[in-house]
C-alpha positions as CSV (number, residue, x, y, z in Angstrom):
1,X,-27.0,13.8,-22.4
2,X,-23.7,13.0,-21.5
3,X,-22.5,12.7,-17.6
4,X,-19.2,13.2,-16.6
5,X,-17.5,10.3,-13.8
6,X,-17.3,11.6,-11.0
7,X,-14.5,13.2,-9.6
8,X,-12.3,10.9,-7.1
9,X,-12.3,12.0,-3.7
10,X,-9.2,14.3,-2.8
11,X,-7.3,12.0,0.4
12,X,-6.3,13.7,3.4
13,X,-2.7,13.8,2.2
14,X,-3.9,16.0,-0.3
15,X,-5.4,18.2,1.7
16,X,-2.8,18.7,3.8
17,X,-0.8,19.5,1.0
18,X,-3.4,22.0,-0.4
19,X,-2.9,23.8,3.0
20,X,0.7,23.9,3.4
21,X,2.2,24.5,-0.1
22,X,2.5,28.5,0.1
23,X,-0.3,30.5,-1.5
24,X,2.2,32.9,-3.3
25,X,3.3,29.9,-5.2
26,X,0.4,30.3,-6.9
27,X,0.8,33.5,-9.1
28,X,4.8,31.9,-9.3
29,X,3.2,30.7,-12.9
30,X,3.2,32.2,-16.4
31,X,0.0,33.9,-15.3
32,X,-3.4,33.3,-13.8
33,X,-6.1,32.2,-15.7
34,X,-8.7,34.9,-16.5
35,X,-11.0,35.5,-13.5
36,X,-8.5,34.3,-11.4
37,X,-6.4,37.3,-10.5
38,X,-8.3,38.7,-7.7
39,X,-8.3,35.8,-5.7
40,X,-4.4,35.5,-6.6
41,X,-4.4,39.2,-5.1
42,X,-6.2,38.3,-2.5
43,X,-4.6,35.3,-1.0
44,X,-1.5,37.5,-1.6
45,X,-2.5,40.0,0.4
46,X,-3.4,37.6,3.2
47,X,-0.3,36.3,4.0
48,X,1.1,39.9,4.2
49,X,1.3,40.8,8.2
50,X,0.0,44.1,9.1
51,X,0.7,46.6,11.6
52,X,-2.0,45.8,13.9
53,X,-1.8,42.2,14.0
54,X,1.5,43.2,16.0
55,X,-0.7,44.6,18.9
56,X,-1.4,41.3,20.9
57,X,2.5,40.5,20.8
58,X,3.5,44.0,21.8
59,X,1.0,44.1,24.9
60,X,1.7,40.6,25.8
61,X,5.6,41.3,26.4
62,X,4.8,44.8,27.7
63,X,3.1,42.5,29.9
64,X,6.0,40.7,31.1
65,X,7.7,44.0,32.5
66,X,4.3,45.8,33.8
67,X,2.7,43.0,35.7
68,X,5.5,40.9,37.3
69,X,3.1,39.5,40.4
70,X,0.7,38.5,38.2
71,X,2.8,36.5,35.5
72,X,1.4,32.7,36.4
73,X,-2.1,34.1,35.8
74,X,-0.7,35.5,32.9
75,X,0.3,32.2,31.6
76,X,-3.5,31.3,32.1
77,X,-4.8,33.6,30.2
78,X,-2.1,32.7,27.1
79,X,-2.9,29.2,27.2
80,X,-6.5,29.6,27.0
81,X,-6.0,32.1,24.1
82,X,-4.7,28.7,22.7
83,X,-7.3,26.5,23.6
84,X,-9.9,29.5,22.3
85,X,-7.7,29.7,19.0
86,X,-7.9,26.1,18.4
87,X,-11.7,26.1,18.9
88,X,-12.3,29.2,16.7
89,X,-11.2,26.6,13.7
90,X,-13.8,24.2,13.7
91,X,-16.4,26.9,14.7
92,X,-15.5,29.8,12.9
93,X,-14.1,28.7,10.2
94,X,-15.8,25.1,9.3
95,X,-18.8,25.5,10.9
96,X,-18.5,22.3,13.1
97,X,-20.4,23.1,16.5
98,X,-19.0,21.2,19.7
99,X,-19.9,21.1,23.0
100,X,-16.9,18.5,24.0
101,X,-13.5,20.5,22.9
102,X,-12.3,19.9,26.5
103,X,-11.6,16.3,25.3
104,X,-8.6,17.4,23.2
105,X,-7.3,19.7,26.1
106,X,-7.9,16.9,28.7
107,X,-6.1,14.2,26.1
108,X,-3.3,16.7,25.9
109,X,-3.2,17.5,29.7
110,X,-2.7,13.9,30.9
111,X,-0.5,13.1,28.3
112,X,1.8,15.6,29.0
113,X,1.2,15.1,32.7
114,X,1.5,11.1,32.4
115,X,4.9,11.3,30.9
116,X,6.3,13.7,33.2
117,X,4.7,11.9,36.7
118,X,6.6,8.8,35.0
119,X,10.5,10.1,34.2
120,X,9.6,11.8,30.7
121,X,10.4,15.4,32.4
122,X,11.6,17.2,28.7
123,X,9.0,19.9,28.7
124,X,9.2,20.6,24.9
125,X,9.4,16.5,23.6
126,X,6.2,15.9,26.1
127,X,4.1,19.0,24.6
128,X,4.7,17.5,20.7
129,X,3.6,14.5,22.4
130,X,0.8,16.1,24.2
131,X,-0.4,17.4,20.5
132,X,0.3,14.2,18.7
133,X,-2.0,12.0,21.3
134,X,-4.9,14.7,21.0
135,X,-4.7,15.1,17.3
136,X,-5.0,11.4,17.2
137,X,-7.8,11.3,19.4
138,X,-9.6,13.7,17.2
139,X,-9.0,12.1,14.1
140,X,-10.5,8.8,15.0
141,X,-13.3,10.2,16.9
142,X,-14.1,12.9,14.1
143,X,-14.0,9.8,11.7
144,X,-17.5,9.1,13.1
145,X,-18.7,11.8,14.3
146,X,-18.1,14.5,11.5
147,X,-20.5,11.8,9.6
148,X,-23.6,13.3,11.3
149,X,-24.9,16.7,11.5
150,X,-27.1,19.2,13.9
151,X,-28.2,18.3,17.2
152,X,-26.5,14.2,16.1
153,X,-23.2,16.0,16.2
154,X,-23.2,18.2,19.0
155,X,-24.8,15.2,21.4
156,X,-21.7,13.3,20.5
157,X,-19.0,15.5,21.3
158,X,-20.3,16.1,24.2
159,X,-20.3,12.3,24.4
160,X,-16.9,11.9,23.7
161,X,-15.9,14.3,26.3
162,X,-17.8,12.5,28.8
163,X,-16.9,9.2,27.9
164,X,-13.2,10.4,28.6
165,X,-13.6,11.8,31.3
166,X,-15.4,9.0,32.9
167,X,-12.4,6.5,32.0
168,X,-9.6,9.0,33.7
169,X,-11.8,8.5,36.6
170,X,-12.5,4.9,36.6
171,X,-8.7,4.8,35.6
172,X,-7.5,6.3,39.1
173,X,-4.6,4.0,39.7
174,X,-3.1,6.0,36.6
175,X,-4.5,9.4,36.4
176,X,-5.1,9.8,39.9
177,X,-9.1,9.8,39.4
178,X,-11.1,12.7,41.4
179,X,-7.8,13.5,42.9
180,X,-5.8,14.6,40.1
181,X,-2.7,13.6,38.6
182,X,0.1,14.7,41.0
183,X,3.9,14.1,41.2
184,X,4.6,15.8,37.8
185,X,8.6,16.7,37.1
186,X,8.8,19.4,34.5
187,X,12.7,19.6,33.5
188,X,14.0,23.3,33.0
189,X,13.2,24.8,29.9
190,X,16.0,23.9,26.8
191,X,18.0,22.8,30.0
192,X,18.4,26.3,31.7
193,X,15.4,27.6,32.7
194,X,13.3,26.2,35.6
195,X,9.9,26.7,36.4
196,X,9.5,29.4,39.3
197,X,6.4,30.3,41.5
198,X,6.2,33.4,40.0
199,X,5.6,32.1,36.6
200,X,8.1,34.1,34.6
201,X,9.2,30.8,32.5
202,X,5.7,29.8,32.2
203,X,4.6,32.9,30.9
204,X,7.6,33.1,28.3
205,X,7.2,29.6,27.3
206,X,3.2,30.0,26.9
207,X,4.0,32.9,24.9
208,X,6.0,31.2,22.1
209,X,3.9,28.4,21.8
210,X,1.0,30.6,21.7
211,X,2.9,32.7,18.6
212,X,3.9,30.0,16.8
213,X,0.1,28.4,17.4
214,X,-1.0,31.5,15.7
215,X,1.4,31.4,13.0
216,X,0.0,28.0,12.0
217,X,-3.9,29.3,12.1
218,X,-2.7,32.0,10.6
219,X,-1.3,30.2,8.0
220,X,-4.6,27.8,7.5
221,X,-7.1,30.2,7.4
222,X,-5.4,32.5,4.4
223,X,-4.6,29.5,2.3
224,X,-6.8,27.6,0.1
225,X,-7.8,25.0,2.1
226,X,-9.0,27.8,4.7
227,X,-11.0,29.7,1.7
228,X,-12.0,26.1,1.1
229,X,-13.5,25.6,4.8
230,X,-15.0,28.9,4.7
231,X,-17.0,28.0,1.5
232,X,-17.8,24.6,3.4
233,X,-19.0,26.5,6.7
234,X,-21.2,28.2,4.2
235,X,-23.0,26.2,1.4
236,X,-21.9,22.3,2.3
237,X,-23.9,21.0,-0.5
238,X,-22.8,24.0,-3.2
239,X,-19.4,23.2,-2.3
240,X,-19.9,18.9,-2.6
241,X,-21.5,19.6,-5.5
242,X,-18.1,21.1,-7.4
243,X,-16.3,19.0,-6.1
244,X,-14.9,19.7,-3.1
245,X,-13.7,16.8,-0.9
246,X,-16.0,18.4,2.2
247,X,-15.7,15.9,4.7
248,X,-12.1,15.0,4.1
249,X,-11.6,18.5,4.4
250,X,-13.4,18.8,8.0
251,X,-11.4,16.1,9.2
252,X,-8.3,17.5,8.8
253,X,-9.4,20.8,10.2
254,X,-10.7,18.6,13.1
255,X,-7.6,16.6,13.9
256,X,-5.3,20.2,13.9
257,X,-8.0,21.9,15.9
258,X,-7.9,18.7,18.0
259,X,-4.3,18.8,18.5
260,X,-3.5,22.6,18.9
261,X,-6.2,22.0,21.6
262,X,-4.1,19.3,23.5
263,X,-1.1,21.6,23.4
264,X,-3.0,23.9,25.3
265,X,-3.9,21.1,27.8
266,X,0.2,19.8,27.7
267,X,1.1,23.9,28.5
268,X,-1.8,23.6,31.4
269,X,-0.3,20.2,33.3
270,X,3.3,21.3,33.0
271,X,3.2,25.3,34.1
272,X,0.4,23.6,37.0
273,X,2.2,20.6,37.4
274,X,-1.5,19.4,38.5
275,X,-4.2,17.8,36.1
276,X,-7.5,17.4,37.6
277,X,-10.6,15.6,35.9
278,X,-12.1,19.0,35.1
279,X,-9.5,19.3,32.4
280,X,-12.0,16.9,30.3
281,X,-14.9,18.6,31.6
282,X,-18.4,19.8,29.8
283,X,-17.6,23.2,31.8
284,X,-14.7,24.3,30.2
285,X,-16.0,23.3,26.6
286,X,-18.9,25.9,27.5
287,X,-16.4,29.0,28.5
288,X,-14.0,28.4,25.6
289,X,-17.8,28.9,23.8
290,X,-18.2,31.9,25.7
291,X,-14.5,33.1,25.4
292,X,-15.4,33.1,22.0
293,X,-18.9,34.6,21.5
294,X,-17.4,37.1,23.5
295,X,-14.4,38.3,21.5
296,X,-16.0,37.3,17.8
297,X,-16.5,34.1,16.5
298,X,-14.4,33.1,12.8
299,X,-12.1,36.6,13.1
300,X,-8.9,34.6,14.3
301,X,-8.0,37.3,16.8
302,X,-11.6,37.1,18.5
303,X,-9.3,34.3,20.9
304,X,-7.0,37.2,21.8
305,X,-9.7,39.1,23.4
306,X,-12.7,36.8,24.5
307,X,-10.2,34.6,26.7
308,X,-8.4,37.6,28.7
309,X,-12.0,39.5,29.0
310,X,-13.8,36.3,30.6
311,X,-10.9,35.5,32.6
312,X,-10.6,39.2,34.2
313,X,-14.4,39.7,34.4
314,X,-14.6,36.6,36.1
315,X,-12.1,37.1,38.8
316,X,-13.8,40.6,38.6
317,X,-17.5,39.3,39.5
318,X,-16.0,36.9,42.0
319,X,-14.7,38.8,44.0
320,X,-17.4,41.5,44.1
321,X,-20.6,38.5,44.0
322,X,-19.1,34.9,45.3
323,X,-22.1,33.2,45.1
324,X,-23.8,34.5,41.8
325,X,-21.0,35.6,39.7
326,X,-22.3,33.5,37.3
327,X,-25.7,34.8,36.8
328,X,-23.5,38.3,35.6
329,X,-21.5,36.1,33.1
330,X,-24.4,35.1,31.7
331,X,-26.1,38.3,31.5
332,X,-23.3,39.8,29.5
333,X,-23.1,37.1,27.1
334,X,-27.0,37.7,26.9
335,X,-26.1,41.3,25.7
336,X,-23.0,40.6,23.6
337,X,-25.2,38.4,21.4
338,X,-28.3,40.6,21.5
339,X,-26.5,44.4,21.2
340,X,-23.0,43.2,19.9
341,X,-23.1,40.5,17.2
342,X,-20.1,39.1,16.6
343,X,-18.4,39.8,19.5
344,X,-16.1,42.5,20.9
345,X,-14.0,42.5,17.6
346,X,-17.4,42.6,15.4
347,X,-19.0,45.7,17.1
348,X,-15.2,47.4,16.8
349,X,-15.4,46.8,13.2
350,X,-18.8,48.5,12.9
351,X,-17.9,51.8,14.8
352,X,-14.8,51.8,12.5
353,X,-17.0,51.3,9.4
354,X,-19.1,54.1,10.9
355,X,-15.8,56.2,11.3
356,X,-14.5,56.1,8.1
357,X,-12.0,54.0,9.3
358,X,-10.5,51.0,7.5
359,X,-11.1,48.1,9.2
């Protein structure tokens, strides 16, 4: 019985090509093969915006205009939308658990903050290289760690995390240890717009990162590579076994994830002008977790909701319980996982299955 060589593994160039030529290019052909026209149709139809993916955008700048007091929480909430949004593509779509995605926001956060505490004010310059450090960061460490799987894996991210937050303490002469990284100079905006106390650059500025963050998700998870992740998230071994270059693929994923992460953490140091040692801490990988259990893991808008829900409720049981707010935290996410599956967006779907509605 013949055997046929084995297919050469795909290299991360070519993966990155696979995401980023355009889907549509695709049926640009004489034709697709047989069998092959519904997917055609249906990558087609994914890069096709609809209406109601205009609804985020629409109530964010009504927003701007409705809520003026409240515009540098605001930019809070749009950040961590980010940092949720980044997250949401190793764990929704790839299937890669982590318990230390606050690395990647930390790496970004004191590499923004770094450069501006040291005459590198540019806001926009120090976010790219805010992204470019975390990405990095996440390459290397996914190198090794993406090698292991269950309980391995999730131990080592955390262990990542840890170990980098335990070297910007140790490292206080630069980072300003348990004190945080003060002295930051954030330049004006494009050279005209400075930073205010009441947040209205910060918010506006959060907001068009935050779009064109979306935009590249977007853009990942409706093109092959993204229908290649999915299939990864879901049979690993069916997928190696065509062909499919699985952990080059997860590595990619892992280093954009990683670095639309740190531009979350370079928006954080420059709209704060303040990064403390929490930024790399184990607590904020377990609420972008919750952020997103909340709003729906793998839906790409579950972000949009489960980061502005935990954010208000937890201001909300704050104020009302100081001491035990989060023992009501808890017990919601106790009942969004039990009653709700799949979040907010998940149980919104159902009633509008139920409805008659299309979804």
């Amino acid at each position: 019985m013949e055997h046929n060589p084995p297919r050469p593994a795909m290299p991360v160039a070519n993966a990155l090509r696979e995401l980023l030529w355009p889907a549509l290019r695709v049926g640009s052909g004489p034709g697709p093969a047989p069998g092959t026209s519904s997917a055609v149709d249906a990558l087609r139809r994914g890069h096709h915006l609809r209406p109601l993916e205009m609804l985020p955008w629409l109530v964010a700048a009504a927003a701007y205009f409705l809520f003026p007091d409240y515009l540098a929480l605001g930019a809070q909430i749009l950040l961590a939308v980010l940092f949720a949004l980044s997250f949401d593509l190793i764990l929704g779509y790839a299937g890669i658990v982590s318990l230390g995605h606050a690395a990647f926001f930390g790496v970004g956060a004191y590499a923004a903050g770094l450069l501006a505490a040291n005459g590198w004010s540019e806001p926009l310059s120090g976010l790219v290289i805010a992204g470019i450090a975390a990405g990095l960061v996440g390459l290397l460490s996914g190198a090794v760690i993406l090698r292991t799987r269950g309980l391995t894996l999730l131990m080592l991210t955390l262990m990542i995390a840890a170990l980098l937050q335990e070297t910007a303490n140790k490292a206080g002469a630069i980072t300003g240890g348990a004190d945080g990284l003060q002295g930051m100079h954030v330049a004006p905006l494009l050279g005209l717009f400075r930073f205010d106390v009441f947040g209205r650059t910060a918010y506006v500025y959060c907001l068009a990162v935050l779009f064109l963050g979306w935009l590249a998700a977007r853009r990942i998870v409706q093109s092959p590579f993204g229908r290649g992740l999915i299939g990864i998230r879901e049979n690993e071994d069916r997928m190696r076994a065509i062909g499919s270059p699985v952990f080059r693929r997860r590595l990619v994923i892992y280093g954009i994830s990683a670095a639309l992460a740190g531009i979350a953490g370079g928006l954080m140091a420059q709209t704060t002008q303040f990064v403390a040692l929490d930024a790399l801490g184990f607590e904020r990988s377990g609420v972008v977790l919750i952020m997103l259990i909340l709003g729906g893991v793998g839906r790409l808008y579950g972000a949009f909701i489960g980061a502005p829900l935990y954010m208000i409720l937890q201001d909300g049981f704050a104020q009302q319980d100081p001491v035990y707010w989060y023992f009501w935290i808890g017990l919601l996410l106790v009942l969004v996982v039990v009653f709700a599956r799949g979040g907010v967006l998940g149980l919104g779907q159902r009633l509008a299955r139920r409805l008659g509605w299309p979804s």
